[in-house]
C-alpha positions, 0 to 999 in steps of 0.5 A: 695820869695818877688820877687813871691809874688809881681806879684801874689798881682799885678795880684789879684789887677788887677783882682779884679779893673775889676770885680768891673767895670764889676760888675758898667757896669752890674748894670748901666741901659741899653741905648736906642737902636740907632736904634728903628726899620725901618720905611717903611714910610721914607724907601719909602720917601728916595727910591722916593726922590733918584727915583726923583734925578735920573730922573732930572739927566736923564731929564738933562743929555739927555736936554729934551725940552719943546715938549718933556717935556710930552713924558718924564713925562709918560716914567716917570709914567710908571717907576713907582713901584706899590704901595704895600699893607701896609706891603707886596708885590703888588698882595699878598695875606697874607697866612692863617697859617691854611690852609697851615697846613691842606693842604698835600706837593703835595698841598702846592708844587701845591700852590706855583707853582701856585703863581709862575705863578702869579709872573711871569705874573705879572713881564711880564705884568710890563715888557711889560708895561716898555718896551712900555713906553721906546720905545714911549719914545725914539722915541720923542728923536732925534738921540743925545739924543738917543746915550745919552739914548742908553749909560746910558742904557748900563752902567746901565747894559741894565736897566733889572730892568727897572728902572732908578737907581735902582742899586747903586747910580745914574745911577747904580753907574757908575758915570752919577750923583752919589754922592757916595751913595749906 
């Protein structure tokens, strides 16, 4: 019987020396929270810094020269994302809750098709836009930087964002530059 009751003693000892200690955590106040939220300002001050990292190595790997020097910086500008409104993507308009609510399913499916059709002109005028400044681009090229251009665009998966390194790491995070970020 001695043999019984000392494991039962042990197990109740154990279990009250855990419910004091959860009992301490509990009444110890709370850390701060590591992380306090995002921060678009340094969200868009690390996309530019990496934007700019990639197009040195761009500028590096296909060694442009001073007669192209120009050429290469509007390539460079026309790459460049729109800029945003404060807390929203470019061209849109905040929704009104409102009148969202007043309006019947046929008129909020009629809505969002029509806001489809802005998207997309949008996404074909920035496209457009790209693929102009890239063919200007690659025509002050000379036939090595070409093959130099044409191979990192094929790494990159044809650039169909038409953005340098908007995928993972350098280059899309196929080794041209990466330094394991992504």
């Amino acid at each position: 019987m001695k043999f019984v009751r000392l494991p039962a003693l042990a197990l109740c000892a154990v279990l009250a020396s855990a419910a004091a200690v959860q009992a301490q955590e509990s009444a110890a106040p709370a850390a701060p929270p590591a992380h306090r939220g995002w921060d678009p300002t340094q969200f868009r001050a690390r996309v530019e810094a990496r934007r700019a990292e990639r197009l040195k190595a761009l500028h590096d790997v296909l060694a442009i020269r001073p007669d192209q020097e120009s050429a290469f910086q509007t390539f460079a500008s026309a790459l460049r994302p729109p800029e945003r409104a404060p807390g929203g993507q470019p061209g849109r308009k905040p929704q009104d809750r409102a009148a969202l609510t007043n309006l019947t399913t046929p008129e909020r499916l009629d809505r969002m098709a029509q806001r489809m059709q802005e998207r997309t002109a949008r996404h074909q005028a920035r496209f457009a836009q790209r693929a102009t400044a890239t063919k200007a681009f690659y025509a002050t090229l000379d036939p090595t930087q070409q093959k130099a251009f044409d191979a990192l665009s094929l790494l990159r998966g044809g650039d169909h964002h038409g953005r340098w390194g908007h995928g993972r790491g350098s280059f899309g995070g196929h080794g041209m530059g990466d330094k394991g970020q992504g």
